[in-house]
C-alpha positions as CSV (number, residue, x, y, z in Angstrom):
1,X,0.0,0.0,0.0
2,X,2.8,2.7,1.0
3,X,4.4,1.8,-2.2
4,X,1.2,2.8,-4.4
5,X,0.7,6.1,-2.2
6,X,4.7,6.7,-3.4
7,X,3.3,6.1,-6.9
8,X,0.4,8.7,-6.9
9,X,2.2,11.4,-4.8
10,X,5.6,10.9,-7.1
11,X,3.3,11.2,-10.0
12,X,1.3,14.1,-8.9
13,X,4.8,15.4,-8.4
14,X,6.1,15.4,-11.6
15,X,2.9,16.5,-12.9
16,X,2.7,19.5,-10.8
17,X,6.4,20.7,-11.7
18,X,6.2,19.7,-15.3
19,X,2.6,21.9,-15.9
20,X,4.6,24.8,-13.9
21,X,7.7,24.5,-16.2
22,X,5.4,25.0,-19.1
23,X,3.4,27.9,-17.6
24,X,6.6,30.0,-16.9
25,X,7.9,29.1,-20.1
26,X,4.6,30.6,-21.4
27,X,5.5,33.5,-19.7
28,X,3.7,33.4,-16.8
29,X,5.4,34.1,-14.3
30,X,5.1,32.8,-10.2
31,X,2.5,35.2,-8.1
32,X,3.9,38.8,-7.2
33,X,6.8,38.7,-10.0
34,X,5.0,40.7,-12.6
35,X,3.9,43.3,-9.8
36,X,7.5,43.6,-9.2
37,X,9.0,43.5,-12.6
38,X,6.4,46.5,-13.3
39,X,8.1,49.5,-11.6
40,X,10.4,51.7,-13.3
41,X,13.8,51.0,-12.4
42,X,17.6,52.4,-13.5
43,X,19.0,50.8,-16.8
44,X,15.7,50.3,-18.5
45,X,14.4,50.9,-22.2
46,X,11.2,52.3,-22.9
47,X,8.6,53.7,-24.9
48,X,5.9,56.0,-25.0
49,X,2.1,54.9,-25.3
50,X,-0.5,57.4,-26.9
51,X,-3.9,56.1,-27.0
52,X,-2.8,52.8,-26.8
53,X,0.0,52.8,-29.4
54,X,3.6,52.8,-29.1
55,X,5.3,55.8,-29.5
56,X,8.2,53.7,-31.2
57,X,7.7,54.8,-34.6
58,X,7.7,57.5,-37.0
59,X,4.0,58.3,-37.9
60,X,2.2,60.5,-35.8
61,X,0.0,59.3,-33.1
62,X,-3.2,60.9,-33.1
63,X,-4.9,63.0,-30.5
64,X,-7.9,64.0,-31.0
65,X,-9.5,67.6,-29.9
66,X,-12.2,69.2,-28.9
67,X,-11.9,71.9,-31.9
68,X,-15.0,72.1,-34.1
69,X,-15.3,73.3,-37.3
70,X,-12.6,74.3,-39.5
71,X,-9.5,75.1,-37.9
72,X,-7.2,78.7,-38.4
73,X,-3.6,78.7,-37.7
74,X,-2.4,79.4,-34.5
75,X,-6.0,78.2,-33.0
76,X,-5.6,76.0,-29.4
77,X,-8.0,73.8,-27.5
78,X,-8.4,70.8,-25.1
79,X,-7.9,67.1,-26.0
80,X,-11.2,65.2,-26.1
81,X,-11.9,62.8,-23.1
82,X,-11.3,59.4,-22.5
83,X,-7.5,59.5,-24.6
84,X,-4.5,58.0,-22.3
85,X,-1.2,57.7,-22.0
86,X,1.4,54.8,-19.8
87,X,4.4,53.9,-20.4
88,X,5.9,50.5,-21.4
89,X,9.4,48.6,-21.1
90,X,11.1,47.6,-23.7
91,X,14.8,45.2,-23.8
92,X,17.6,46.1,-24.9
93,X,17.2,47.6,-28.4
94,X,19.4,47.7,-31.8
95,X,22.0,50.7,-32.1
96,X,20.5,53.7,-33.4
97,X,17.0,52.9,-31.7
98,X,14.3,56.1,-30.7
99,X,13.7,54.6,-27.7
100,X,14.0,56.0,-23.9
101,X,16.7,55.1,-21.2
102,X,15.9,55.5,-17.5
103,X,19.5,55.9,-16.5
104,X,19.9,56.1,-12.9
105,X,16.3,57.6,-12.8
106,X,13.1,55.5,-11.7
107,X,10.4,58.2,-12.8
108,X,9.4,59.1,-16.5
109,X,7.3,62.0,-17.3
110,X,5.3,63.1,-19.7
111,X,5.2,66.8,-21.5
112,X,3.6,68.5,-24.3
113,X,6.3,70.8,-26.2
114,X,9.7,71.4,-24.8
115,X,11.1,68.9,-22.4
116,X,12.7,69.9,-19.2
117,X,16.3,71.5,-19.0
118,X,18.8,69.0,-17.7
119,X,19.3,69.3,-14.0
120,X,21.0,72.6,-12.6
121,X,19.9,74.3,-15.6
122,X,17.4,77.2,-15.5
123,X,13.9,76.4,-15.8
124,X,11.9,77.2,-19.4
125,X,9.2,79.4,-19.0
126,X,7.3,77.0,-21.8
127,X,6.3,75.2,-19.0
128,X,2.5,74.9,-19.4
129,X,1.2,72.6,-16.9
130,X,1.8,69.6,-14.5
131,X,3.2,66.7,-16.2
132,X,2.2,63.4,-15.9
133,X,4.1,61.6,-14.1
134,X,4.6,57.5,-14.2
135,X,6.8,55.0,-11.2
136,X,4.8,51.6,-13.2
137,X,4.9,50.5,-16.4
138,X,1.5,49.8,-18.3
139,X,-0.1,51.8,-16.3
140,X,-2.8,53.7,-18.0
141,X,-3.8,57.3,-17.0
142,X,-5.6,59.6,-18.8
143,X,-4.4,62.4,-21.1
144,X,-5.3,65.8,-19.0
145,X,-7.8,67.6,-20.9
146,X,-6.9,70.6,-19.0
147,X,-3.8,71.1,-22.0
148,X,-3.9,73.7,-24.4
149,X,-2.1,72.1,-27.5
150,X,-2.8,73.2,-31.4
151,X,-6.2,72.2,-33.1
152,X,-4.1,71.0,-35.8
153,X,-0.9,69.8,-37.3
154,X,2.1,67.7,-35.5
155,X,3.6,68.1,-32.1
156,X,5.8,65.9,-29.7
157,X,5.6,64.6,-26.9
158,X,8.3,64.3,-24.6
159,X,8.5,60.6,-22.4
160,X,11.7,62.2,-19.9
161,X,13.2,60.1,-17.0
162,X,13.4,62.6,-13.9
163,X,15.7,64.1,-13.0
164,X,17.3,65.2,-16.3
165,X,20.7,63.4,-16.2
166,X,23.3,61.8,-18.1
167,X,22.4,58.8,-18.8
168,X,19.1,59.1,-19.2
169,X,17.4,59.4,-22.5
170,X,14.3,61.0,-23.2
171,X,12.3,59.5,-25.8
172,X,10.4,61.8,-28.3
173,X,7.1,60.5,-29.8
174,X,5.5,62.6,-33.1
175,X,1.9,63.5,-32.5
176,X,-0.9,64.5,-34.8
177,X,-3.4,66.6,-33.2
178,X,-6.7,66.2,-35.1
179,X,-9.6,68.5,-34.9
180,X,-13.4,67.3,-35.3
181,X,-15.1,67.5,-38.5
């Protein structure tokens, strides 16, 4: 009897470890990892997300605003609702790549027009609002409709590791801010 018992636990056994090799090799990965392996940290790639694209590219992500009618030159308004932004990590990429480097930093921001001066330096008086500010990657928060951007055209946004410092990289994404019909 204690030899079957041996049987059905050393079964069991190998089955258990065998259908958790697999899962990881899935990518799964064991409870609490990913929560872990989610925060921004020093040495990291990364890119950009607008609305749910990558901002690892070279067309324009759009934004749509809350201008109606035709638009003028020069004319501003808010982005619609319900647009977002996050920010997600990406490994070590081929020379030449537009992507972002943390650094030594462990926060990335987000701003519309110029980015922030490197540390030490003076402040630019572009500034226009709070930026968003991200410690997680993939996480989602909303695009402040409180900005005043252009109606129309192209724009960049700026995806900056805080503080501004060698080695960090900030990554640039190209923008398309589309009006309403």
């Amino acid at each position: 009897m204690a030899l079957k018992v041996t049987s059905v636990l050393s079964a069991a056994l190998v089955g258990v470890t065998a259908a958790t090799l697999v899962s990881l090799a899935a990518g799964a990965s064991p409870a609490g990892a990913a929560h872990a392996t989610n925060k921004i940290g020093p040495d990291q790639y990364f890119t950009g997300v607008i609305n749910g694209t990558d901002g690892n590219t070279i067309t324009p992500i759009p934004i749509q605003m809350a201008c109606f009618g035709p638009s003028t030159p020069g004319e501003t308004g808010h982005p619609l609702r319900g647009q977002t932004l996050a920010v997600h990590q990406l490994f070590p990429p081929s020379t030449g790549s537009t992507l972002g480097e943390t650094g030594n930093d462990s926060t990335i921001e987000v701003f519309f027009g110029a980015p922030p001066p490197a540390a030490g330096a003076a402040p630019s008086s572009a500034a226009s609002s709070k930026p968003v500010s991200f410690e997680r990657y993939d996480k989602t928060k909303a695009l402040p409709t409180s900005l005043t951007l252009p109606c129309d055209g192209t724009g960049t946004v700026w995806f900056v590791p805080i503080p501004v410092v060698p080695p960090s990289q900030a990554q640039a994404v190209p923008v398309q801010f589309e009006p309403q019909p």
